[in-house]
C-alpha positions as CSV (number, residue, x, y, z in Angstrom):
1,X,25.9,14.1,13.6
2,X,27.7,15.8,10.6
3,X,30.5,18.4,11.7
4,X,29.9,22.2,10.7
5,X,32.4,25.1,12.0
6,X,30.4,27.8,13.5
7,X,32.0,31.2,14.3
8,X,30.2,34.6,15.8
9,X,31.3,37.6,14.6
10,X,31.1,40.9,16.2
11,X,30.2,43.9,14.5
12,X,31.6,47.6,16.1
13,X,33.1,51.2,15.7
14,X,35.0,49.9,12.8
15,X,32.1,48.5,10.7
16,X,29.3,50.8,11.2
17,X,28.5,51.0,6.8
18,X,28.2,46.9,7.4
19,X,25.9,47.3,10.2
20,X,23.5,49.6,8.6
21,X,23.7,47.6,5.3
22,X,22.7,44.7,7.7
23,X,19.8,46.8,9.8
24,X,18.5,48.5,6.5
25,X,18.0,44.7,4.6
26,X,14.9,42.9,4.2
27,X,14.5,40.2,7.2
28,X,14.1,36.6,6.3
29,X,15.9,34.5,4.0
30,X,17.7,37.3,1.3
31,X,16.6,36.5,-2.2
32,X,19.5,38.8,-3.5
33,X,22.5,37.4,-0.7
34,X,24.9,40.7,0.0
35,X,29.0,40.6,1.1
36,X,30.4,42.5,4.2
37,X,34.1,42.7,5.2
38,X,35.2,42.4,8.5
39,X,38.7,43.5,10.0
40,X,40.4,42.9,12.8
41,X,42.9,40.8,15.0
42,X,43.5,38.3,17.0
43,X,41.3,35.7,15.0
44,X,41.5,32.0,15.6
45,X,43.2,29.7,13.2
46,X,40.7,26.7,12.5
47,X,38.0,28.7,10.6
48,X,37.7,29.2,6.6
49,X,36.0,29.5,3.8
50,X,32.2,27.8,3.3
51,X,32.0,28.3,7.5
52,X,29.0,29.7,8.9
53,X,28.7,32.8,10.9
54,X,26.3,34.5,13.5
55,X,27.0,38.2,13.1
56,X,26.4,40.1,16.5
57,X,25.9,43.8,16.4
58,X,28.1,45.6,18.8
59,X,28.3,49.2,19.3
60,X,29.7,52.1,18.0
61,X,32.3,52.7,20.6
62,X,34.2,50.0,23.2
63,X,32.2,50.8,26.3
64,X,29.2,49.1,25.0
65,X,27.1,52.4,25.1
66,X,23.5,52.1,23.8
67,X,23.0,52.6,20.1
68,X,20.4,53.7,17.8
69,X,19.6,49.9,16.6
70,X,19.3,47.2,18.9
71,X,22.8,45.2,19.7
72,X,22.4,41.2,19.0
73,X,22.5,38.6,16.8
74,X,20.7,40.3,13.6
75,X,22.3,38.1,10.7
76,X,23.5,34.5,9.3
77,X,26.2,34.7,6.5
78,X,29.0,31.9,5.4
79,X,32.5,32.8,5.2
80,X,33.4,33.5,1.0
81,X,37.0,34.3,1.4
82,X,39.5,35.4,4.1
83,X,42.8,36.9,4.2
84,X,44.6,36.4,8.1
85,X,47.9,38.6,8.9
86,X,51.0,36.8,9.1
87,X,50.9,36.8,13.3
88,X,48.1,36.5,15.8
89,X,48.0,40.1,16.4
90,X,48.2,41.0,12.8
91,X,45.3,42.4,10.9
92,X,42.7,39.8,9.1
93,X,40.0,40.3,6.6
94,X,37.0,38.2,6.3
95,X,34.3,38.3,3.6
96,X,30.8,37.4,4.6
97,X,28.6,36.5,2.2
98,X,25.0,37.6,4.4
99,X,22.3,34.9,3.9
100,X,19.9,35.5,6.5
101,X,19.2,38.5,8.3
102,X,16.6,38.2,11.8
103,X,13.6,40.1,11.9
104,X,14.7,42.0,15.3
105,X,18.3,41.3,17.1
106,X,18.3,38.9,19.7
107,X,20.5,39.8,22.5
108,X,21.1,38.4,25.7
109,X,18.1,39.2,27.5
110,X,15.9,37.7,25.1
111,X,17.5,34.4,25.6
112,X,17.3,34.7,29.4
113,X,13.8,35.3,29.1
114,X,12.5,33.0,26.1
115,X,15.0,29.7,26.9
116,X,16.6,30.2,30.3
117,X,17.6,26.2,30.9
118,X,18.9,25.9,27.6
119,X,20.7,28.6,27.6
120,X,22.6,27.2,30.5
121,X,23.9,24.7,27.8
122,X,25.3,26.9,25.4
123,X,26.8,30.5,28.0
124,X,30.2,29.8,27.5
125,X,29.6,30.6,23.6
126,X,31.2,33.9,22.8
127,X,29.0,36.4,22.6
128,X,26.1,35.3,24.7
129,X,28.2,34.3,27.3
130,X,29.5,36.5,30.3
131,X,33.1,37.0,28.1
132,X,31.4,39.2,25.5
133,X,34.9,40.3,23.9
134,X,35.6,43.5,22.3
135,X,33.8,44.8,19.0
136,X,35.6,43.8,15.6
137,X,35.5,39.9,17.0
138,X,35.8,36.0,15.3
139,X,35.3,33.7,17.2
140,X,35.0,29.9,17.1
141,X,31.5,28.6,19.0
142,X,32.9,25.5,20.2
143,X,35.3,24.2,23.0
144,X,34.0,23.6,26.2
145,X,30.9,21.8,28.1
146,X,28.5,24.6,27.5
147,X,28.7,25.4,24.3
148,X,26.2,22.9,22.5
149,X,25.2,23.8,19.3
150,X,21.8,22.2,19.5
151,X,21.2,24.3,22.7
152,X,22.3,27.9,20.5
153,X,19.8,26.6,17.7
154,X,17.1,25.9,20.1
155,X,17.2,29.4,21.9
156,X,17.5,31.1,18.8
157,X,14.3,29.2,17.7
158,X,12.8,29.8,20.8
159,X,13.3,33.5,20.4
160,X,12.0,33.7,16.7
161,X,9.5,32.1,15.7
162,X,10.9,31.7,11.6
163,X,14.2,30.5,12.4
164,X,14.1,27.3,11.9
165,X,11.5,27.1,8.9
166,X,14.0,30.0,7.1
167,X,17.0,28.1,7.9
168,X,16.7,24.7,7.0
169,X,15.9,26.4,3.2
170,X,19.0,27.9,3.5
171,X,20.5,24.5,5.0
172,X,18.5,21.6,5.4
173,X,21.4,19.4,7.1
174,X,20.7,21.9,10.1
175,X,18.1,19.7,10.9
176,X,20.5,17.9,13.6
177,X,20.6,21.0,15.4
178,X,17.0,21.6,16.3
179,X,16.6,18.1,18.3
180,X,18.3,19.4,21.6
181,X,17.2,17.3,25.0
182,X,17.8,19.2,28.1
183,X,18.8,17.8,30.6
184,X,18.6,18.7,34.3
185,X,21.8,20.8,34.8
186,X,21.6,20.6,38.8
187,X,21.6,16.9,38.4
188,X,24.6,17.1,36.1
189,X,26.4,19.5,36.5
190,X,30.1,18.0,35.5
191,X,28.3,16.3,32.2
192,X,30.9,16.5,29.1
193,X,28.6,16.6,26.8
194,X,24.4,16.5,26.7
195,X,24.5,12.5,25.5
196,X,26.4,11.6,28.4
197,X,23.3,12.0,31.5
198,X,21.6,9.7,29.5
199,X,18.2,10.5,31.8
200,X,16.5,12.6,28.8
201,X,13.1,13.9,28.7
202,X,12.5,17.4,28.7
203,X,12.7,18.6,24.8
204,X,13.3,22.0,24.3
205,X,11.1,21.9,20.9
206,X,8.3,24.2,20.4
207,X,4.9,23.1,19.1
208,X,3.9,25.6,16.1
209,X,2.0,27.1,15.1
210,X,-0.7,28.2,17.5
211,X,-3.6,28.3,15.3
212,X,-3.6,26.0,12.0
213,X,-5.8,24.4,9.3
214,X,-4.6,20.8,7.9
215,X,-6.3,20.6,4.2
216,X,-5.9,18.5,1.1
217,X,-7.9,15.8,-0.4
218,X,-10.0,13.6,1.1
219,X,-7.8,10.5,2.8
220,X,-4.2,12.4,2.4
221,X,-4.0,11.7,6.6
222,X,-4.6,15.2,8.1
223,X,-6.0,13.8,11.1
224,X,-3.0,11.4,11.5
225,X,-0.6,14.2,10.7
226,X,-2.1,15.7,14.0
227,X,-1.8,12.5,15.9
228,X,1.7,12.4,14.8
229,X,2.9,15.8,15.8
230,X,0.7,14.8,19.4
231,X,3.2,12.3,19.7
232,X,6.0,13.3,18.6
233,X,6.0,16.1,21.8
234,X,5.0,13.5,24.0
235,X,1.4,14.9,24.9
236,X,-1.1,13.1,26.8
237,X,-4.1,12.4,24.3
238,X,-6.5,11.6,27.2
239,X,-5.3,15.3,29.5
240,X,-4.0,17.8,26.8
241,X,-6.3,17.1,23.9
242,X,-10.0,17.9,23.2
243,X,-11.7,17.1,19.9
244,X,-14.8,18.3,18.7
245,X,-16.6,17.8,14.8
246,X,-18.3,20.5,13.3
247,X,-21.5,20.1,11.1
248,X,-24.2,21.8,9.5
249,X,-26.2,22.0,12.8
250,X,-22.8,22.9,15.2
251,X,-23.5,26.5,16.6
252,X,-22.4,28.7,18.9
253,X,-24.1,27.1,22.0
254,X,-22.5,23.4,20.7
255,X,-18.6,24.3,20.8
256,X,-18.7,26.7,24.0
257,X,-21.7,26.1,26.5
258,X,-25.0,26.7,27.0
259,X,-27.3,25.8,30.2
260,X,-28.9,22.3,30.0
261,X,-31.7,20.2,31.1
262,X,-30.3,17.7,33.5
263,X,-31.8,15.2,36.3
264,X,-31.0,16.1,39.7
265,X,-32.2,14.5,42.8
266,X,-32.9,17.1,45.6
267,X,-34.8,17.1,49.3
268,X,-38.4,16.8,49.0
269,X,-39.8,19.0,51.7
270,X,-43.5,20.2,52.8
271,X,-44.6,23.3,53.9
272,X,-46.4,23.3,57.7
273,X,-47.7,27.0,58.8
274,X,-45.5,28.6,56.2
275,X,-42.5,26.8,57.1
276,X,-40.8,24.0,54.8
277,X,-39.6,20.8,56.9
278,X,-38.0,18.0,55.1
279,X,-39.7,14.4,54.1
280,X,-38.7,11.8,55.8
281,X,-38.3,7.9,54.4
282,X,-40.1,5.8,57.4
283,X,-37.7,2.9,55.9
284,X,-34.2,4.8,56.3
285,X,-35.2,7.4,58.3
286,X,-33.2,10.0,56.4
287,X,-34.8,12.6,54.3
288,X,-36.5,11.6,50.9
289,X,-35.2,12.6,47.7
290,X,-36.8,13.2,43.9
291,X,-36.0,13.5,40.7
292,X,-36.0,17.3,39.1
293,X,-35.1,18.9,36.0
294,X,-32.2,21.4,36.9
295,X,-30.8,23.7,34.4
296,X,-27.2,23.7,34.8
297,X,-23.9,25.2,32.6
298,X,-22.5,22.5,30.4
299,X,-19.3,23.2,28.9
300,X,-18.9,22.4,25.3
301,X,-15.3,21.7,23.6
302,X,-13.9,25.1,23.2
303,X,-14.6,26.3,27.3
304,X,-13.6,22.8,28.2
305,X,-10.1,23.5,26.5
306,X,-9.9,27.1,27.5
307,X,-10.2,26.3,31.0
308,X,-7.8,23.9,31.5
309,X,-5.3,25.7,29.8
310,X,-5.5,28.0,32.3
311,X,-5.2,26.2,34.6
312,X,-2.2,23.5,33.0
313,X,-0.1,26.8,31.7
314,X,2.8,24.9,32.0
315,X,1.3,22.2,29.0
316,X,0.2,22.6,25.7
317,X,-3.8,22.0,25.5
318,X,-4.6,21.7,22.1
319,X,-8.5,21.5,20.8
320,X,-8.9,19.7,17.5
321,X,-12.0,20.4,15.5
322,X,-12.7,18.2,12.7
323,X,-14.3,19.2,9.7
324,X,-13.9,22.5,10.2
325,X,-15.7,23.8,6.9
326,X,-18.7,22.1,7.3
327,X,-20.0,24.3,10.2
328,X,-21.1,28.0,10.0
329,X,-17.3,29.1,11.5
330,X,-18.8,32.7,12.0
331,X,-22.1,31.9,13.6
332,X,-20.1,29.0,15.9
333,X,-17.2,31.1,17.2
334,X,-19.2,34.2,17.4
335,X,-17.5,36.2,20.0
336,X,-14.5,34.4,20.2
337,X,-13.6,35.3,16.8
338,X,-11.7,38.5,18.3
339,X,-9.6,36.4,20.7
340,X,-8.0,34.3,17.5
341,X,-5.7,37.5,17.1
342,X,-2.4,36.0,19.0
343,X,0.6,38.6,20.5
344,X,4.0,37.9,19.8
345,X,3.7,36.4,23.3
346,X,0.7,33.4,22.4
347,X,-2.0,35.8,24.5
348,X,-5.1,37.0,22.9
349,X,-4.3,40.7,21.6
350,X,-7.9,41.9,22.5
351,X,-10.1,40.8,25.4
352,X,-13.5,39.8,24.7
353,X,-16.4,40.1,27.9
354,X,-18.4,36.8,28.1
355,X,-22.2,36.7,28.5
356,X,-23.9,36.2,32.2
357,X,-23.9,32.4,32.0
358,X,-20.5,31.7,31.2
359,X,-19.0,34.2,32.9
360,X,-20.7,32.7,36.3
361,X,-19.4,29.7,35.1
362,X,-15.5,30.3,34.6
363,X,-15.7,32.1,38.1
364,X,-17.0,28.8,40.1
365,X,-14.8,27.0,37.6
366,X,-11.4,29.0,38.6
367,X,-12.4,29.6,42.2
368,X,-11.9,26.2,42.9
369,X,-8.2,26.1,41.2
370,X,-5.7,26.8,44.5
371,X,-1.9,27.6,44.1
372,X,-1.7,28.6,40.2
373,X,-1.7,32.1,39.3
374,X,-4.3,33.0,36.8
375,X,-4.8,36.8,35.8
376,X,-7.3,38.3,38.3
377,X,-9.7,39.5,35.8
378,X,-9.2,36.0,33.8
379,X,-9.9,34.1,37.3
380,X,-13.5,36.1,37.5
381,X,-14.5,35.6,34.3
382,X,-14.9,39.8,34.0
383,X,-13.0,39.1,30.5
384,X,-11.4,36.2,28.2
385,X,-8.2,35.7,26.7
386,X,-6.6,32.4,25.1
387,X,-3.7,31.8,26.8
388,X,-0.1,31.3,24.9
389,X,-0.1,27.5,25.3
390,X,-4.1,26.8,23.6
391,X,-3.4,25.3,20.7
392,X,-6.4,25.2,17.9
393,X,-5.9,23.2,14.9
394,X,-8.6,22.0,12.4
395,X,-8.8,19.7,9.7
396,X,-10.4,20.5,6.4
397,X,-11.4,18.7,3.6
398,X,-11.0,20.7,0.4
399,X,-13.4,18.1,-1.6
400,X,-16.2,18.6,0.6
401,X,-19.3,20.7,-0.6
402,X,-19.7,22.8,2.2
403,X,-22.8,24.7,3.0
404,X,-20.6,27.6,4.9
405,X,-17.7,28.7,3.2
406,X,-15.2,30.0,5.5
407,X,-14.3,34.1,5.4
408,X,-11.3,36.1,4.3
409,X,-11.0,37.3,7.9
410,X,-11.4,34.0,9.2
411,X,-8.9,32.5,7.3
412,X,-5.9,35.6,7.8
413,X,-6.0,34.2,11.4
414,X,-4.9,31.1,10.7
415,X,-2.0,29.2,9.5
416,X,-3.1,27.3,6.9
417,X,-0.9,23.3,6.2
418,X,-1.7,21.5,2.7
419,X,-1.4,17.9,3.2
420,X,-0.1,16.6,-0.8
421,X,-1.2,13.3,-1.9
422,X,1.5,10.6,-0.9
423,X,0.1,7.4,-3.0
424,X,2.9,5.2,-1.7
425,X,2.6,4.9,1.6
426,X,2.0,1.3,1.9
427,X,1.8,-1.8,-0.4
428,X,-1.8,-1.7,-0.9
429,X,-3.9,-3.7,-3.5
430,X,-7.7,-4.4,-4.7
431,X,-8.6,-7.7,-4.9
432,X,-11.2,-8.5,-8.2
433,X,-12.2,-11.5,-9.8
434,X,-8.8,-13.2,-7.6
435,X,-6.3,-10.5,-8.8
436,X,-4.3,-8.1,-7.3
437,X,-4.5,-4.7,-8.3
438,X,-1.9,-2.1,-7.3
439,X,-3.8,0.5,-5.5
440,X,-1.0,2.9,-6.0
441,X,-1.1,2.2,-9.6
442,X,-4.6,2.9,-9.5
443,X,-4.1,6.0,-7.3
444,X,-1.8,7.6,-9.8
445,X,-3.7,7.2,-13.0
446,X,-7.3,7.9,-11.8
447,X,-5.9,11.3,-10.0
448,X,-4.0,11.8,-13.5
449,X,-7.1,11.1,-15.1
450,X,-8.6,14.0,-13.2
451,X,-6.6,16.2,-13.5
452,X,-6.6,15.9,-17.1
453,X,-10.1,16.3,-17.5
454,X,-9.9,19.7,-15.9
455,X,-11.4,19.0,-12.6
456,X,-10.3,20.8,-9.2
457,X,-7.1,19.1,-7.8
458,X,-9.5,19.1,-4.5
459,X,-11.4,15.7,-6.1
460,X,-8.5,13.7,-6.1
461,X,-7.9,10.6,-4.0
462,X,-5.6,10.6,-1.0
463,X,-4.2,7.2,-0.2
464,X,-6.5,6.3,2.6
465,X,-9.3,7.4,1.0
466,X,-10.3,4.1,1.5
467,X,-9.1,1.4,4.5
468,X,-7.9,-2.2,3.6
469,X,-7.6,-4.7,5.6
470,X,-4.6,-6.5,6.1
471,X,-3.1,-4.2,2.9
472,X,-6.3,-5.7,0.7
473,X,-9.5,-3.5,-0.4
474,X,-12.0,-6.0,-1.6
475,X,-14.2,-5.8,-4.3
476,X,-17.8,-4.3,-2.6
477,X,-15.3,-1.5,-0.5
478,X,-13.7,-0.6,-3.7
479,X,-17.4,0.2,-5.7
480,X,-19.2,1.2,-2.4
481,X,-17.0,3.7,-1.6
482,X,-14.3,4.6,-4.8
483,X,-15.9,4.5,-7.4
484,X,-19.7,6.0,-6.2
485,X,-17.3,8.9,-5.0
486,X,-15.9,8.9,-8.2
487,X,-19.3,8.8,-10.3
488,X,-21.4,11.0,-7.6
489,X,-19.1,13.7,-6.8
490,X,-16.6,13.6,-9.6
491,X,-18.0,12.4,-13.1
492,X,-21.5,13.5,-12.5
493,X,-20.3,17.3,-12.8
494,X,-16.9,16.7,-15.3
495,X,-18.1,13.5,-17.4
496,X,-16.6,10.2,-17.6
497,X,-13.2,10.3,-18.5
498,X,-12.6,8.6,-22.2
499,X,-10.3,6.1,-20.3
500,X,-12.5,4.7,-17.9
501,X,-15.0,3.0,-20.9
502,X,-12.1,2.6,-23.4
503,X,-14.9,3.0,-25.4
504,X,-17.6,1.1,-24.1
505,X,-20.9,2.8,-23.5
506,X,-21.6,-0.3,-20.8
507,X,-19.5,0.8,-17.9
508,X,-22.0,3.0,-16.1
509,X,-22.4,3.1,-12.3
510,X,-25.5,0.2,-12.0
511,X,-23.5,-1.9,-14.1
512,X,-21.0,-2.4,-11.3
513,X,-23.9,-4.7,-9.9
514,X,-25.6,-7.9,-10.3
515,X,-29.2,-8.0,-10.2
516,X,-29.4,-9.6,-6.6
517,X,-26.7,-7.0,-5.8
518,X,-23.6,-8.7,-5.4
519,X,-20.7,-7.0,-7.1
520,X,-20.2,-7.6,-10.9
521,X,-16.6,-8.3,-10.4
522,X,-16.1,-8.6,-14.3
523,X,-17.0,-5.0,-14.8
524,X,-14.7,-3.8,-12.1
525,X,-12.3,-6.1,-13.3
526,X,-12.6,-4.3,-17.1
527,X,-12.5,-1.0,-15.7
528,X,-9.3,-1.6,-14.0
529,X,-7.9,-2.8,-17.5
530,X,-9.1,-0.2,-19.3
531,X,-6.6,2.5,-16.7
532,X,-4.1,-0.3,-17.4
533,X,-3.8,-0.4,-13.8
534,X,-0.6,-2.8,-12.4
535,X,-2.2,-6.2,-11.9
536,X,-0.4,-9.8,-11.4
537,X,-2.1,-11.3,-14.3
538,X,1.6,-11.3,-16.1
539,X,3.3,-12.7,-12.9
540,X,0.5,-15.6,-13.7
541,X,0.5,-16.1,-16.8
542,X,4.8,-16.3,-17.1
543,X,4.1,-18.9,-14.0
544,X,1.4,-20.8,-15.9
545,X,3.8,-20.8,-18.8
546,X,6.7,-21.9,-17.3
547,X,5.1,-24.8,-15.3
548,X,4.1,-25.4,-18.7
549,X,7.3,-25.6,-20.4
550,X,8.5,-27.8,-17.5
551,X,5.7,-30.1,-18.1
């Protein structure tokens, strides 16, 4: 872990111009970085210059009386000079240069109430600990067992939700900071140091954001970026995540519930003077049963998600919708719509009342749930609300020609995550004619090639746009797949790219054929020449040469 001086620094009665130059700032990372200077004595010897502060705003007087803005950590800044008194109880004066500045101040109760168990990790820190100090403080953040630096960061993030995105722009070696384990602290309560219980498991890191749209080029790997984030937080694919696709034909009654036709065997009875007695099987000589069509409530993806989120409050459920675009969004979330607008808190701003059907549903549904507490109106299905840890996040192919495009107001309520074209992500090659072509190589001038010609940067090619096996893309994958793409969706609308025929009027889409519809493996093997794509036909012919040399 690389070594960084943290101090806090508390603001008071003697710097009241430098805390409202602090509370009148812009929040977020400060395009135009201001200076403060900060007097007083008693500071500690082993900070200087380049160190990084957390600036605490204290109060106007020394009793701690309430103030007029909110007293808490409100800023980030990095010592630019310092001049210390001669003795410990002499004056000293510190210029902050003021970096960051939070949105709101985070004081102790926030903590307590956002990241209690981490917090335990970090309260003999100055400042949120129980020895607050007097305004017009520096102090060092380090020293004893609780006073983790990787706990601080992760209550902080916990807190805000733009901390850590903001300030790894500002400093992206703080990166080391925002993996901080927990560990049990009733279990360990002597522990030196976090590495030393060595019984880790319970990560302090928050999945974000709530509601998000993975989009680039077809094949860039937004469905594996999900995967990856799954497991990187530990979550159980099988129990925590629900995936749905949506299509041209998904509505409304597809992604949350309708009632369905199902088989059902029941009692067959008769009726005897107006009375209904049962049938009975001479054979078994218990009641005989048939075969009905019942109609019944069948959950679709979205209630199967919101319910047991309710009902698992203490795990993050997260629903995964493929494809996204290529459903009516408006017609299939109808209703729900209104419960994508998310609280500070993760809860639905606005309630939304369910129909007949699904409300009945969601009250059978929670009725049977003993022992958690669910919101009493939530528990009867009277309204709906997404819960804080229902996690939606969608996939979104910017290539495809999609029948519904997606809203304005649609869109504002997600967070939206472009997935860039990485073409060298494995040593990948197409195999033609018995040669190896670099399918990075080919990647990177057929996107350039694109791009050049004026087309949208949403028709490019991500790297697994197409699958090899064992790292090779044969020959009938490469024209089945790439280039019909290429000639269906790309050049039938932009034109053939001067580069691809060199020339040539012969290299049209049939030509990539034989007439008993093999692949014509000499055509594909020109084309790939033409681009001047990296091939080992020079690695062969300086062998052939050389073995004929030695001959």
């Amino acid at each position: 872990m690389e070594t960084f001086n943290f101090i806090t620094v508390r603001l008071g009665k003697d710097s009241l111009p430098e805390i409202q130059k602090i509370c009148l700032s812009e929040a977020g990372i400060l395009e135009n970085p201001f200076t403060i200077n900060v007097k007083c004595t008693q500071v500690p010897d082993n900070y200087g210059v380049d160190d990084y502060a957390f600036l605490w705003l204290g109060s106007d007087n020394n009793k701690g009386m309430p103030t007029q803005w909110k007293q808490g950590f409100k800023a980030v800044g990095r010592v630019a000079n310092l001049t210390k008194g001669k003795s410990y109880n002499d004056t000293s004066e510190t210029t902050i240069k003021i970096v960051y500045v939070f949105h709101e101040a985070i004081n102790r109760m926030d903590i307590l109430r956002c990241a209690p168990i981490a917090y335990y990790w970090c309260s003999s820190m100055p400042l949120i600990g129980l020895d607050d100090h007097a305004n017009q403080t520096i102090r060092n953040m380090s020293g004893s067992t609780f006073a983790d630096l990787r706990a601080f960061f992760s209550v902080i993030e916990a807190v805000t939700e733009h901390f850590k995105k903001d300030i790894l722009q500002i400093e992206p070696r703080f990166e080391q900071f925002f993996d901080f384990v927990i560990p049990n602290p009733q279990s360990y309560p002597t522990a030196k140091n976090i590495d030393e219980t060595g019984l880790i498991k319970h990560r302090s890191k928050r999945i974000k954001p709530l509601q998000q749209i993975f989009y680039g080029a077809p094949g860039t790997g937004k469905s594996h970026r999900i995967k990856e984030i799954i497991q990187e937080h530990g979550i159980d694919e099988k129990e925590q995540v629900i995936r749905t696709t949506f299509h041209p034909d998904s509505d409304y009654s597809t992604f949350v519930g309708c009632y369905k036709p199902i088989m059902k065997s029941v009692p067959q009875t008769y009726v005897v003077e107006g009375k209904e007695k049962p049938v009975i099987d001479i054979a078994t000589g218990k009641q005989s049963e048939k075969e009905e069509i019942v109609y019944n409530y069948t959950p679709q993806a979205f209630v199967q998600a919101y319910t047991k989120a309710w009902t698992n409050q203490s795990k993050p459920i997260i629903l995964v919708i493929e494809e996204i675009n290529r459903g009516n969004c408006a017609q299939i979330f109808g209703d729900i719509f209104q419960l994508l607008d998310r609280g500070d808190d993760g809860v639905s701003d606005y309630e939304i009342k369910p129909d007949k059907a699904l409300e009945d549903y969601l009250k059978s549904y929670f009725a049977a749930i003993k022992d958690i507490e669910i919101p009493e109106q939530i528990k009867t299905g009277e309204i709906m609300k997404l819960p804080a840890n229902l996690f939606i996040w969608a996939t979104m192919n910017t290539s495809d020609q999609s029948l519904f495009p997606i809203d304005s107001a649609f869109k504002r309520r997600w967070e939206w995550k472009y997935i860039p074209i990485d073409t060298k992500k494995e040593e990948w090659h197409i195999l033609v004619n018995g040669h190896k072509y670099s399918w990075t190589s080919f990647l990177d001038i057929i996107n350039d090639k694109v791009l050049t010609e004026e087309t949208a940067e949403d028709k490019h090619l991500g790297f697994y746009f197409c699958k090899a096996e064992d790292k090779v893309i044969g020959a009938e994958k490469f024209v089945g797949k790439v280039l019909f793409y290429l000639w269906t969706d790309v050049f039938k609308v932009y034109g053939v790219p001067p580069q691809i025929t060199n020339g040539s009027k012969e290299i049209t889409y049939p030509k990539f054929y034989n007439p008993d519809g093999s692949i014509n493996e000499n055509m594909v093997e020109k084309l790939l020449d033409n681009l001047q794509v990296e091939n080992d036909k020079k690695n062969e012919a300086e062998a052939s040469g050389e073995a004929e040399s030695n001959a």
